[in-house]
C-alpha positions as CSV (number, residue, x, y, z in Angstrom):
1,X,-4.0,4.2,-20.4
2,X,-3.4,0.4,-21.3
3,X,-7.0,-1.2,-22.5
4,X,-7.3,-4.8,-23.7
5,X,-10.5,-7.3,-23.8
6,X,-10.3,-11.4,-23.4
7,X,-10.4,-12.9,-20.1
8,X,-8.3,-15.7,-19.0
9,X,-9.6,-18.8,-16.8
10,X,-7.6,-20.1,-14.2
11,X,-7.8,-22.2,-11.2
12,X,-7.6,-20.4,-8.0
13,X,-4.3,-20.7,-6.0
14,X,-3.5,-20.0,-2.1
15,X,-1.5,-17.4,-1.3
16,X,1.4,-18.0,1.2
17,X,1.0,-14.2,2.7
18,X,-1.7,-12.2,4.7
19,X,-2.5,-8.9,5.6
20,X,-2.7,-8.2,9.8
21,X,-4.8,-5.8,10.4
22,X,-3.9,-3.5,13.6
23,X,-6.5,-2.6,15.8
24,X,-4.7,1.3,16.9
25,X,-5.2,3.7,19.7
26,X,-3.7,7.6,18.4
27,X,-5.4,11.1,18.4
28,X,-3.2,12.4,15.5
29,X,-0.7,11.4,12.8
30,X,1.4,13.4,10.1
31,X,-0.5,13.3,6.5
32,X,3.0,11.7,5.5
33,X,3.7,9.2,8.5
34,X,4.9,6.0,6.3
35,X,8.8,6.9,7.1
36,X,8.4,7.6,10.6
37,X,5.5,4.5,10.8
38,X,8.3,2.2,9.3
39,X,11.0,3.3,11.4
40,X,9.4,2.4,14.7
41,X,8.3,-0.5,13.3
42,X,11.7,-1.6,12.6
43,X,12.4,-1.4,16.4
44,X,10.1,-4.6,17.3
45,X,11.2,-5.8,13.6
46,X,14.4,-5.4,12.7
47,X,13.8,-7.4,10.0
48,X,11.3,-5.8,8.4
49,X,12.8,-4.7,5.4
50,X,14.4,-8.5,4.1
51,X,11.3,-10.2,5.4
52,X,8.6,-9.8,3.2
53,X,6.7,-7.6,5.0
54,X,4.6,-5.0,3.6
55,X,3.2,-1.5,5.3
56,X,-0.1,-0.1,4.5
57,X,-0.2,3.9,4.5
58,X,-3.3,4.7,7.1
59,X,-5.4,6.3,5.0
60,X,-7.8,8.3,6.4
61,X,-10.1,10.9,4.9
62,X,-9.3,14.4,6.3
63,X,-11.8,15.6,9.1
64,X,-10.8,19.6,9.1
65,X,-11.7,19.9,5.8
66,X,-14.7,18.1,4.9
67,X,-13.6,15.8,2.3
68,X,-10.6,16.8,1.7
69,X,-7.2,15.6,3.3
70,X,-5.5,17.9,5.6
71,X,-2.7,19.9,4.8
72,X,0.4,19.5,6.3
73,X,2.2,22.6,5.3
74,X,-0.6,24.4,7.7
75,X,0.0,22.3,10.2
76,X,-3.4,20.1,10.1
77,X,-2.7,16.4,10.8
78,X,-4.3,12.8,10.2
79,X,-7.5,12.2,12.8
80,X,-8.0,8.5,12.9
81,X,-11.4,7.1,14.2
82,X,-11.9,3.6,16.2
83,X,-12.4,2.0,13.0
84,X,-9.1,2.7,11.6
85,X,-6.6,-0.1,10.8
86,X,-2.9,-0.6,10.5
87,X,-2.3,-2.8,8.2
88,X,0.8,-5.4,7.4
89,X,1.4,-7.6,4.6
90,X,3.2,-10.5,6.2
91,X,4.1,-14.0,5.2
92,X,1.3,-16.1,6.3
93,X,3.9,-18.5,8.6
94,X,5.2,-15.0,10.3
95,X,1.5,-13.5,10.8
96,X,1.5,-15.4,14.9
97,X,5.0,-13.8,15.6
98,X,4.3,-10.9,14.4
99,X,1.4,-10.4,16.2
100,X,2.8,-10.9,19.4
101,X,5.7,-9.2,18.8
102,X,3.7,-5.9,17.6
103,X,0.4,-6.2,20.0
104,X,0.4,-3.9,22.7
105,X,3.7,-1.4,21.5
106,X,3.1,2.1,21.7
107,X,4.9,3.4,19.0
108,X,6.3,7.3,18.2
109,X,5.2,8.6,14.7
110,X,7.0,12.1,14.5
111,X,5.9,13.1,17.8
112,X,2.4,11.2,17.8
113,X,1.4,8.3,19.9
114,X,0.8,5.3,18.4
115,X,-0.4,2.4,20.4
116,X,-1.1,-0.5,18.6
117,X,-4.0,-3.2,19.8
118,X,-5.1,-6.7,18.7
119,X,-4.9,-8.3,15.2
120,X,-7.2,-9.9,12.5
121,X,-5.7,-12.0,10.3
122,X,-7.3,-11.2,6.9
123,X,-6.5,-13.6,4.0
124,X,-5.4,-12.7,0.4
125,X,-8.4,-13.0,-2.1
126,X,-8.0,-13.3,-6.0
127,X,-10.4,-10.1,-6.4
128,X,-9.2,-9.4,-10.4
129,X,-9.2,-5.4,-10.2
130,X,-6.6,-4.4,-7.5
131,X,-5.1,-0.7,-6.7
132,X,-1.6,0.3,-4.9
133,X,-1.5,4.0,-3.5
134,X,2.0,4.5,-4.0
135,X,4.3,2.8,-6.7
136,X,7.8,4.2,-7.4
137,X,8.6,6.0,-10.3
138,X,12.1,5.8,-11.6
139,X,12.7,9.6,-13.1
140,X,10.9,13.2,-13.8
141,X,10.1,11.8,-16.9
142,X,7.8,9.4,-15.6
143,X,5.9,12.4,-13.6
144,X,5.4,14.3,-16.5
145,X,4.6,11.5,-18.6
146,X,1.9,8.8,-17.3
147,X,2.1,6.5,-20.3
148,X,5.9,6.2,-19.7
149,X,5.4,5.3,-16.4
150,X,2.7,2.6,-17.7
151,X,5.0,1.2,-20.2
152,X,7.3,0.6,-17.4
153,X,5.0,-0.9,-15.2
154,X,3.7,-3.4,-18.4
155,X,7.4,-4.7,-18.8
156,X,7.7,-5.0,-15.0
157,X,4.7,-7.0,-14.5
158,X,5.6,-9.4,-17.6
159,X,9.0,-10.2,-16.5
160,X,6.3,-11.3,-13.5
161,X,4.7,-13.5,-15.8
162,X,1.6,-11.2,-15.1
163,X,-0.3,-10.4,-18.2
164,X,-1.4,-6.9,-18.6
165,X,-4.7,-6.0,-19.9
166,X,-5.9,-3.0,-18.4
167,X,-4.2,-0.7,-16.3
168,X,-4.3,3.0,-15.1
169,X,-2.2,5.6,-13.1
170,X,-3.2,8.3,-11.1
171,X,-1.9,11.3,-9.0
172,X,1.5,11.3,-8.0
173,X,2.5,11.8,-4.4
174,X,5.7,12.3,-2.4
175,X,7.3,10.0,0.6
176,X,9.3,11.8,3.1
177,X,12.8,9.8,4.1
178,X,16.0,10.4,6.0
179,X,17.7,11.4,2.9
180,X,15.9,11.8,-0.7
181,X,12.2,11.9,-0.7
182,X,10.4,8.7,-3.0
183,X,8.2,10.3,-5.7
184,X,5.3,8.0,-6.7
185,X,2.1,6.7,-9.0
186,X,-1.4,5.5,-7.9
187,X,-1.6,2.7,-10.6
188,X,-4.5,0.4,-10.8
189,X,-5.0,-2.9,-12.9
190,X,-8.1,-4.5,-14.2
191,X,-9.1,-7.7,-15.6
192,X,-6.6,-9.8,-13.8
193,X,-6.8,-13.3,-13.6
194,X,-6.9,-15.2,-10.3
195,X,-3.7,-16.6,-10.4
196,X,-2.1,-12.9,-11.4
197,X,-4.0,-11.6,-8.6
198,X,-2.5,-13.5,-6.0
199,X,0.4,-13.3,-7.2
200,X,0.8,-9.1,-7.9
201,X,-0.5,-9.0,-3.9
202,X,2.1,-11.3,-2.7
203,X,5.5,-10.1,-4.8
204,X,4.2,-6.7,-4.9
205,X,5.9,-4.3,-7.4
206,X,9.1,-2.2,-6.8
207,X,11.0,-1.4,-4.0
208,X,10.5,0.3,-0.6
209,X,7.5,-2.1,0.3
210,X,8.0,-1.6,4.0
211,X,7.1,2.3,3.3
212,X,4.4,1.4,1.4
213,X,5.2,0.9,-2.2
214,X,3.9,-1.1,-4.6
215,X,1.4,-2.7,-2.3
216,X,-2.1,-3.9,-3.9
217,X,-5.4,-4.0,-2.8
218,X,-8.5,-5.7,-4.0
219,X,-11.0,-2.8,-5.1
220,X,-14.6,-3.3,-6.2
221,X,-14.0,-2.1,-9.7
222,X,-13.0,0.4,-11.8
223,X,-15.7,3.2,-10.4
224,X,-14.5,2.4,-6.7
225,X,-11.3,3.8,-7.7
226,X,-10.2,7.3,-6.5
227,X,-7.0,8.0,-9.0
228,X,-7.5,11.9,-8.2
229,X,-6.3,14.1,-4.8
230,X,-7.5,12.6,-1.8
């Protein structure tokens, strides 16, 4: 855990991306779908990947299991309501194209219809507590020691120019790929300033953003934040 006090004051700036928010039509998806989501994104945006565009996992809490998230390995799947969401972080000057490009594609996750519906353009806000599911770690190390994995993460965001001064990692998770599977970090930081804010949510952290990775999202504090099993 990395813990310091002092705030810092700073004007607020506009941020030049946005998150698109996917109304979707699908009975089912696979727990881990962000690979196979990606890839038939790519179709309709081949792009994707040196564009600056940013996937959200869908995540959605487990119906067979009361609160708990299904489980794969017994052949249990994702159940997604009317209120779920797919969600893209886009640059704000791509968000039009995008939408039309995407609205109305039925997409195949791994066997599982995915047909995606109208957009709503949600802007960036400068919330200063902010969560990624999934950042990359770089070795085994970093799994079986979290404060390694923080250290990292400090350095990373400095060479950003962001100033660390609380942050926190959770469970570590697995991405499914063609070839080696990614091996991850929740990580949340606290205490940001507005400018910081904008700026972790619209550079992101790490690679392999258009599966996910090192995506933020504004959280309502540090009790909002879920950094065990889903």
């Amino acid at each position: 855990m990395l813990w310091e006090d002092d705030s810092i004051s700073q004007d607020l700036p506009t941020a030049d991306v946005v998150d698109l928010a996917f109304s979707i039509q699908c009975r089912q998806l696979p727990v881990d779908h962000l690979h196979a989501l990606s890839t038939a994104l790519q179709d309709a945006l081949p792009d994707m990947q040196n564009a600056g565009i940013g996937l959200h996992e869908l995540h959605i809490a487990g119906s067979q299991n009361g609160w708990e998230r299904p489980d794969p390995r017994l052949g249990q799947y994702l159940i997604p309501s009317r209120r779920t969401r797919l969600s893209m972080r886009v640059p704000r000057n791509k968000a039009g194209e995008i939408t039309r490009r995407l609205q109305g594609l039925i997409l195949d996750i791994d066997g599982c219809e995915l047909t995606l519906g109208s957009a709503r353009e949600k802007p960036i806000s400068s919330h200063d507590t902010l969560y990624a599911r999934h950042v990359l770690m770089q070795d085994a190390a970093e799994e079986e020691d979290e404060n390694l994995f923080l250290e990292r993460m400090a350095r990373e965001l400095e060479e950003k120019g962001i100033q660390v001064k609380k942050a926190l990692c959770g469970k570590t998770s697995k991405i499914g790929t063609d070839s080696d599977p990614l091996y991850t970090r929740s990580l949340m930081i606290a205490d940001l300033s507005p400018a910081d804010s904008i700026k972790l949510q619209q550079e992101g952290l790490g690679d392999h953003q258009h599966l996910g990775c090192g995506i933020f999202l504004p959280m309502k504090g540090i009790q909002a934040v879920d950094m065990g099993d889903d």
